[in-house]
C-alpha positions in Angstrom: 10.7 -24.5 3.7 7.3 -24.7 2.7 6.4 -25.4 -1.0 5.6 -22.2 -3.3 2.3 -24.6 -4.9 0.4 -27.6 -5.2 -0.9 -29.6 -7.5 -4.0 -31.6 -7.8 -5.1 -33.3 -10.8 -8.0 -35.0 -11.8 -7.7 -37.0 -14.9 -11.0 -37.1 -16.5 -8.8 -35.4 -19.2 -5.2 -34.2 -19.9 -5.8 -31.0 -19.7 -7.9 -30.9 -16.9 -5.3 -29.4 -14.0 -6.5 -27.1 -10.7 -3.1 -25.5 -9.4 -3.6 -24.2 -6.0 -1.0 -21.9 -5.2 0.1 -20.5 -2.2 3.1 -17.9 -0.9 3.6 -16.8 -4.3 3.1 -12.9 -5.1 4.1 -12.5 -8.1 4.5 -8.2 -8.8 2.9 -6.8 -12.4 5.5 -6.6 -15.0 6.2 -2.9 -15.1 8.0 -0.7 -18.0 11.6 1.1 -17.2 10.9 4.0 -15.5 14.5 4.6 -14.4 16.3 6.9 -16.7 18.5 5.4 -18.8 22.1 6.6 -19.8 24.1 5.3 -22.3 27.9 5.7 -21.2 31.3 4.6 -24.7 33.9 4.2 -23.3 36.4 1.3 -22.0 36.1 -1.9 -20.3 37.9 -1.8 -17.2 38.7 -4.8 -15.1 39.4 -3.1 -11.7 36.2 -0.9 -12.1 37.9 2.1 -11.6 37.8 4.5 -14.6 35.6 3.5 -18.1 31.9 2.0 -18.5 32.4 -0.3 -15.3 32.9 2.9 -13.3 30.1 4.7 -14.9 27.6 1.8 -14.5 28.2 1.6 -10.4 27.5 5.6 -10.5 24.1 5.4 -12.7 23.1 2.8 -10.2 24.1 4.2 -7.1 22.3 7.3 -8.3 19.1 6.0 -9.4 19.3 5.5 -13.1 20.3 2.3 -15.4 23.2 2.7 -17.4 23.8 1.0 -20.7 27.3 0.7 -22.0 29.5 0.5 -25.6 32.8 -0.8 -25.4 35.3 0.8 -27.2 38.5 -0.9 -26.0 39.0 -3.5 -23.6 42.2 -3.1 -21.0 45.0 -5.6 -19.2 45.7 -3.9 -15.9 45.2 -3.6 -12.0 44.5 -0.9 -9.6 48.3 0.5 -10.1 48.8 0.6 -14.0 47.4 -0.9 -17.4 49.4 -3.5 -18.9 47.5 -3.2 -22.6 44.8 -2.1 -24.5 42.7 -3.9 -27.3 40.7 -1.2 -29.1 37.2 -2.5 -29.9 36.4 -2.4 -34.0 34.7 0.9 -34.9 32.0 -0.7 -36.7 31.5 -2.6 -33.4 31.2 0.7 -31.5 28.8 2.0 -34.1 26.6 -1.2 -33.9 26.9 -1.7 -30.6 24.9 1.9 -29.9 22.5 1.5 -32.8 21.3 -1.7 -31.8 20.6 -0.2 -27.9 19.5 3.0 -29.6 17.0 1.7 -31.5 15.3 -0.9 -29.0 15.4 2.0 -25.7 15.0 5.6 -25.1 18.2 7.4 -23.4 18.1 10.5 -21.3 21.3 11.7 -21.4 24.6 10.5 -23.1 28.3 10.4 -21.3 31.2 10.1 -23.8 34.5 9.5 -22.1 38.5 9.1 -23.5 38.8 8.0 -26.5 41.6 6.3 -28.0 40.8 6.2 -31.8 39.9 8.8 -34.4 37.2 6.6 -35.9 35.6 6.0 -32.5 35.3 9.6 -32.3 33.8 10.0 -35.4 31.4 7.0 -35.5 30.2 8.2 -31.8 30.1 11.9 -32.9 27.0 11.1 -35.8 25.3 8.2 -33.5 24.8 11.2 -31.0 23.5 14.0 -33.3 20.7 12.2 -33.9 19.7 12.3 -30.6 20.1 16.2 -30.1 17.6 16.8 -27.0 19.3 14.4 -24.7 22.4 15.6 -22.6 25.6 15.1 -23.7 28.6 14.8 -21.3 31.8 14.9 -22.5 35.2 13.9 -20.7 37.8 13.3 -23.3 40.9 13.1 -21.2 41.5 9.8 -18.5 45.2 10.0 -16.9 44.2 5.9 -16.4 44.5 4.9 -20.2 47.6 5.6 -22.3 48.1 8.9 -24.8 47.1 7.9 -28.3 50.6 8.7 -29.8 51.3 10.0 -33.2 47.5 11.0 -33.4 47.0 12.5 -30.3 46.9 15.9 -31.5 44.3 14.5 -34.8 42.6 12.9 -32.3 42.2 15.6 -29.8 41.7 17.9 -33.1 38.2 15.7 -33.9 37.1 15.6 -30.2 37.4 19.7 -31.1 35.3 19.7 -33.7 33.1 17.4 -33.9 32.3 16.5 -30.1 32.8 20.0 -28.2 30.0 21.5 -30.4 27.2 18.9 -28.9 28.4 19.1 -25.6 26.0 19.9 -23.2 28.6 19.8 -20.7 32.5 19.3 -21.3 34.7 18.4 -18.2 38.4 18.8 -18.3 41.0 19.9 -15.8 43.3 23.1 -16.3 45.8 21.4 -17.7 44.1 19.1 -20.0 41.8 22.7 -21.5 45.6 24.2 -22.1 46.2 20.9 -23.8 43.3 21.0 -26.1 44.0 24.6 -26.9 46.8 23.6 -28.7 44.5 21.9 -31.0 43.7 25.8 -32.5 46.2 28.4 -30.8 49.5 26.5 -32.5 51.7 29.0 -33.7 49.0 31.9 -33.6 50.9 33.6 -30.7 48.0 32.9 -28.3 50.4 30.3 -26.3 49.6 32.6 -22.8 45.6 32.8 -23.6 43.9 32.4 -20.4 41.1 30.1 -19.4 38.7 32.1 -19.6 39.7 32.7 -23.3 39.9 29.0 -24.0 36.2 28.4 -22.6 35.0 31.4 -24.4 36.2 29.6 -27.7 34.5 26.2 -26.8 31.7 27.4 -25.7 31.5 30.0 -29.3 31.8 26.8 -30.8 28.3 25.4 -29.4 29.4 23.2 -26.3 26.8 24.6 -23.6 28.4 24.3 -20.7 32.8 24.0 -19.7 33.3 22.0 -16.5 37.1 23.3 -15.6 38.7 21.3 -12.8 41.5 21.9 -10.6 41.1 25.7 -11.1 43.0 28.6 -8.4 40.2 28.5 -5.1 41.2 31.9 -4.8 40.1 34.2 -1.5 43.5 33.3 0.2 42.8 29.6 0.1 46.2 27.5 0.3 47.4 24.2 -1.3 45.0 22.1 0.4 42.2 23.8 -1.0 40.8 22.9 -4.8 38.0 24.3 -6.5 36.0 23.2 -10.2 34.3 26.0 -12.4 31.8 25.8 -14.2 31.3 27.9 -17.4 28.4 29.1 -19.5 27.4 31.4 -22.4 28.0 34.6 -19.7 30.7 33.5 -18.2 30.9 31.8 -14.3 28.4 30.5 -13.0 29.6 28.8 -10.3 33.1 27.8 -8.4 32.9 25.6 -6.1 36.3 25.0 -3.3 36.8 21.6 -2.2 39.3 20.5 0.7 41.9 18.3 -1.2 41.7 15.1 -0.2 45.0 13.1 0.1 44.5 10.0 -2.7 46.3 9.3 -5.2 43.2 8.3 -6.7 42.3 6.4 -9.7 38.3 7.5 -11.4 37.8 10.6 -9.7 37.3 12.3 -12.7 35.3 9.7 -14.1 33.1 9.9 -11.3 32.4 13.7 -11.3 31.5 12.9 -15.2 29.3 10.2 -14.7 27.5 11.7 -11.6 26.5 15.0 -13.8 25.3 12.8 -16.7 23.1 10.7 -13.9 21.6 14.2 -12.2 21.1 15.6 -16.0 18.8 12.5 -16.7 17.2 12.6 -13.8 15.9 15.9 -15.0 18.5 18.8 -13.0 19.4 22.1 -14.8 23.8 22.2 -15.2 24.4 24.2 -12.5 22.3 21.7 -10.5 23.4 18.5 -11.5 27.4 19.9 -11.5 26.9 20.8 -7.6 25.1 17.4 -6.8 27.9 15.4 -8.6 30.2 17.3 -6.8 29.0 16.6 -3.2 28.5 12.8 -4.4 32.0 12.7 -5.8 33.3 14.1 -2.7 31.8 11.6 -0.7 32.8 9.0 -2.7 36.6 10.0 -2.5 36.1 10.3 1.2 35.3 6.3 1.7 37.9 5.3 -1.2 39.2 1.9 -1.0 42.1 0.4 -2.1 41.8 -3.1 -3.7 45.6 -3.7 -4.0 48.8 -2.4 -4.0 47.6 0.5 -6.1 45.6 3.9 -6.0 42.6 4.3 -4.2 39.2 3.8 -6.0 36.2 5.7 -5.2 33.4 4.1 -3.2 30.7 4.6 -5.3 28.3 2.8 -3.5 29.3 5.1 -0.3 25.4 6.2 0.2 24.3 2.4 0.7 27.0 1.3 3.0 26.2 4.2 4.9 22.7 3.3 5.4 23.8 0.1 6.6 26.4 1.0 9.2 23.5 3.7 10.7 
């Protein structure tokens, strides 16, 4: 290997050194000009669901994601073991210090375990109110948050939903949040389309509803995600139902929209892109272990590759 320089000195004085180099090209420092996202949410060893997840999508998409930790988690690709939740002044500094030294272009906000995480994240982001905000408050990977679930899910409500530029939730998990305001008011069989009317009255821009009916005589194997605005639909998409189980899928569809948001896509845009990436990445899942399948995030690369 040849050297990168030489030397040659002359020693009439110390100082006096004539470098001579050769097969070195060194490229002009250059400013970020990837977007940058800044993702809370949980440390996960496998990479499957939480910031380690979110960072492999930002990449994969073009943009550089920076992360807060608010728990961190024992577990493999079947299960977690444990979860230690990560001080809420820690969250809080964690962001302040990033927020303060770079410019994000779009937020991503996923489970939370803690009421004070929720409300230590919910005034960081405020301050930042022209940069999207995507919010996905439900994993199926971590544990429920037991006797505060329904508080917890109650400040999500109130003080999240409202700065949500787009909130993405299954069916199941919207009926789960309704409970958080229709308890007892006789509104149990309210349909979705009343449940996204009321989070979107409360200021959340767009509702992301997974898993809904495909409709047009579509069976089983057939799912589809709508996505809701201020005037109702505005799009639903059907998806053939891909086998799994999986373990991030959510996660991914969350992170991709937050990636195509800060990369400058309208909702409607960036929800269809994330879609067809998310699909893609189900379709080259791999399993690390004896448990679920994790998307292949990196799916477009290895493609390139192989071709």
């Amino acid at each position: 290997m040849p050297a990168l320089y030489h030397c040659y000195s002359r020693c009439v004085t110390l100082y006096q050194v004539k470098c001579r180099i050769r097969y070195l090209n060194l490229p002009a420092v250059q400013n970020q000009t990837s977007p940058l996202i800044l993702t809370f949410g949980a440390v996960d060893p496998v990479g499957a669901a939480g910031v380690t997840a979110d960072l492999a999508v930002f990449s994969a998409l073009g943009c550089q994601g920076l992360t807060v930790t608010t728990a961190l988690l024992i577990g493999d690709s079947a299960r977690i073991e444990d979860l230690q939740e990560t001080d809420p002044d820690w969250v809080s500094d964690q962001a302040r210090v990033l927020l303060e030294d770079a410019q994000v272009s779009s937020f991503k906000i996923g489970a939370l375990q803690n009421m004070e995480h929720a409300s230590a994240i919910a005034e960081i982001v405020s301050d930042y109110p022209d940069a999207p905000l995507v919010l996905d408050p439900f994993s199926s990977r971590l544990p429920e948050a037991g006797e505060d679930a329904d508080e917890l899910l109650t400040i999500v409500r109130q003080l999240l939903v409202p700065q949500a530029s787009v909130l993405m939730l299954s069916q199941v998990e919207l009926g789960r949040l309704a409970e958080t305001w229709r308890e007892g008011d006789g509104g149990d069989e309210a349909t979705v389309e009343e449940n996204v009317r009321y989070l979107i009255d409360l200021g959340c821009e767009f509702v992301l509803v997974t898993g809904t009916p495909a409709g047009n005589g579509h069976g089983d194997a057939v799912r589809a995600n709508t996505l809701y605005g201020a005037d109702g639909m505005v799009r639903h998409d059907a998806w053939q139902h891909l086998p799994g189980p999986f373990l991030g899928a959510g996660g991914t569809l969350s992170a991709a929209i937050a990636a195509y948001l800060a990369r400058g896509a309208d909702t409607p845009t960036a929800v269809a892109l994330a879609q067809d990436y998310t699909q893609g990445a189900l379709a080259h899942a791999q399993r690390y272990g004896m448990g679920k399948l994790v998307p292949n995030r990196n799916f477009q690369l290895n493609d390139k590759e192989t071709s």
